[in-house]
KEKE-3310 file (N, C-alpha, C; in steps of 0.2 Angstrom, whole numbers, plus 5000, padded with zeros to 4 digits):
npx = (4887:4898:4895:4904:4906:4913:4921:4924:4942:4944:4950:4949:4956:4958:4964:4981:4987:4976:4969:4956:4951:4941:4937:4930:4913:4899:4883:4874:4885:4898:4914:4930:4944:4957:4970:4979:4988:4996:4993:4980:4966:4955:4939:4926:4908:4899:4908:4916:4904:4903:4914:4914:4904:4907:4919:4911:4907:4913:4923:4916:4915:4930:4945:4952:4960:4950:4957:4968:4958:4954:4966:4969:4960:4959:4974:4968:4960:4969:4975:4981:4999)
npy = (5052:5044:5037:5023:5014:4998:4986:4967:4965:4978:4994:5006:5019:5026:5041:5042:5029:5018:5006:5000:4985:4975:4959:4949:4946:4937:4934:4939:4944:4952:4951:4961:4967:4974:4984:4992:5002:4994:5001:5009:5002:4989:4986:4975:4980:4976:4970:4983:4990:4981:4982:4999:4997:4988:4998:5010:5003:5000:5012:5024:5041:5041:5045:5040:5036:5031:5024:5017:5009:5000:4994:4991:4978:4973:4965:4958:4949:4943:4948:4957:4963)
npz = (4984:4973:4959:4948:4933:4931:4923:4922:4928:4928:4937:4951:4957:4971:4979:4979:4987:4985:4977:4969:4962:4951:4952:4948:4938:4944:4942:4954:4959:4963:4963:4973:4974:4986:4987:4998:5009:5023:5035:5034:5038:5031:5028:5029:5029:5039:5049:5053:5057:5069:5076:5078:5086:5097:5100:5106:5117:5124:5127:5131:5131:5131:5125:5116:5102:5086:5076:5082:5093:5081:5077:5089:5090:5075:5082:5092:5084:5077:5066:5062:5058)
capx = (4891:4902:4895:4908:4904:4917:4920:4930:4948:4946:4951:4951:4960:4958:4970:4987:4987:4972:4968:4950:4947:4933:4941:4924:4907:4894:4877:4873:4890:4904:4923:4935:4950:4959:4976:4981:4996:4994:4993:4974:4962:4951:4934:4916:4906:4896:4914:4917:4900:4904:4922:4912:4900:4912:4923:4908:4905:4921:4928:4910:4920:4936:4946:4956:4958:4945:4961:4969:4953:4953:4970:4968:4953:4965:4977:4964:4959:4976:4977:4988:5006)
capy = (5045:5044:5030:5023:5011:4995:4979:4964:4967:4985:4996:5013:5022:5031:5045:5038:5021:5012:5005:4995:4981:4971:4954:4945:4946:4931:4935:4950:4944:4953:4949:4966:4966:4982:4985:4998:5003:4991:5008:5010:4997:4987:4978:4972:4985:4972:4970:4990:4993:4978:4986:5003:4997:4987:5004:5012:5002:5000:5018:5028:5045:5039:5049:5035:5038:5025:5020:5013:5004:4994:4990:4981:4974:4967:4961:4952:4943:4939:4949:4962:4963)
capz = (4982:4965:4956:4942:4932:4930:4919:4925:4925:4927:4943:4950:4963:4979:4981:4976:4986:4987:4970:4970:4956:4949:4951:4943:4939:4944:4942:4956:4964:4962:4967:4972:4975:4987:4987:5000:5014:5030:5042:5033:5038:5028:5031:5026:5033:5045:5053:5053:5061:5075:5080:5082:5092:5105:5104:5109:5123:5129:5127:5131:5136:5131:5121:5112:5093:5082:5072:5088:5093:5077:5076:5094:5088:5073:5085:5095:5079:5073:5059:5060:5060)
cpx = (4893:4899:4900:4905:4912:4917:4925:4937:4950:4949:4949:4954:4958:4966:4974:4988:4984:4968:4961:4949:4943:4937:4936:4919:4902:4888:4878:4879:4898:4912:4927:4939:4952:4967:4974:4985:4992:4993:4984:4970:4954:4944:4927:4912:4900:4903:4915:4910:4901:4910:4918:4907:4904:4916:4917:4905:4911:4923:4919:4915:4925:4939:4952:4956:4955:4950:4965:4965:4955:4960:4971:4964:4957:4970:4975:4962:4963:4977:4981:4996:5009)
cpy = (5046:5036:5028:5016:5006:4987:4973:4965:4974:4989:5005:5014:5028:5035:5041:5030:5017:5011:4998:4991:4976:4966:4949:4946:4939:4933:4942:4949:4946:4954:4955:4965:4974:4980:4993:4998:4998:4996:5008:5002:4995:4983:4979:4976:4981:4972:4975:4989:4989:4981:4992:5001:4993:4993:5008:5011:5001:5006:5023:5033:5045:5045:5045:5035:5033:5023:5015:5007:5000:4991:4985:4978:4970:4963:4954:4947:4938:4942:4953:4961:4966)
cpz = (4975:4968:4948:4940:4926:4927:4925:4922:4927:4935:4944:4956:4966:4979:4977:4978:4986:4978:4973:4963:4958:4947:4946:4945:4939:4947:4947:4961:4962:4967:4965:4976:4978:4989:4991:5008:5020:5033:5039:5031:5033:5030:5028:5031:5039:5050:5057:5059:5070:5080:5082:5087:5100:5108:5107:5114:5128:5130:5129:5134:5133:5126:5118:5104:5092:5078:5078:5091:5087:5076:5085:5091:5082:5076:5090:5090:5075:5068:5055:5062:5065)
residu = (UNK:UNK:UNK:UNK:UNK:UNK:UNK:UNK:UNK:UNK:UNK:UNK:UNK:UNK:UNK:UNK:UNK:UNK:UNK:UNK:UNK:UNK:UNK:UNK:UNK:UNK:UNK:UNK:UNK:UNK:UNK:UNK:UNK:UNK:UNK:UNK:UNK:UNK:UNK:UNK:UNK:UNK:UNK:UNK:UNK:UNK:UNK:UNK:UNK:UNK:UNK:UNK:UNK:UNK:UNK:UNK:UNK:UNK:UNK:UNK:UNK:UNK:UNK:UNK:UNK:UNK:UNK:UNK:UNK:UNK:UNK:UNK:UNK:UNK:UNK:UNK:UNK:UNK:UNK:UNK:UNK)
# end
């Protein structure tokens, strides 16, 4: 794991398109902010772990790629385009 260490305001970047900043610090709560391409999804990793576990139980076997699953999984929530 890279640990980097960030102020508020500040950002870093993934590859070329995904830029992660530090929107504010409140006490041990910090607000970040991700800019990156709609094709590459994002989510709060309770979210992530909930999607794999229904493609796992839905597709056991399957040979369905995991980027497919999640974006039905966004279309069932309304959140993609």
């Amino acid at each position: 794991m890279l640990v980097l260490t960030r102020k508020s305001n500040q950002s870093i970047m993934i590859g070329d398109d995904i830029e992660v900043s530090v929107l504010s610090i409140m006490g041990e709560k910090v607000r970040i902010g991700i800019q990156a391409p709609r094709d590459i999804p994002v989510f709060r990793k309770e979210v992530y772990l909930e999607i794999a576990q229904e493609r796992a139980r839905e597709h056991a076997g399957g040979g369905d790629s995991f980027r497919s699953e999640v974006d039905a999984a966004l279309d069932r929530m309304g959140r993609k385009s």
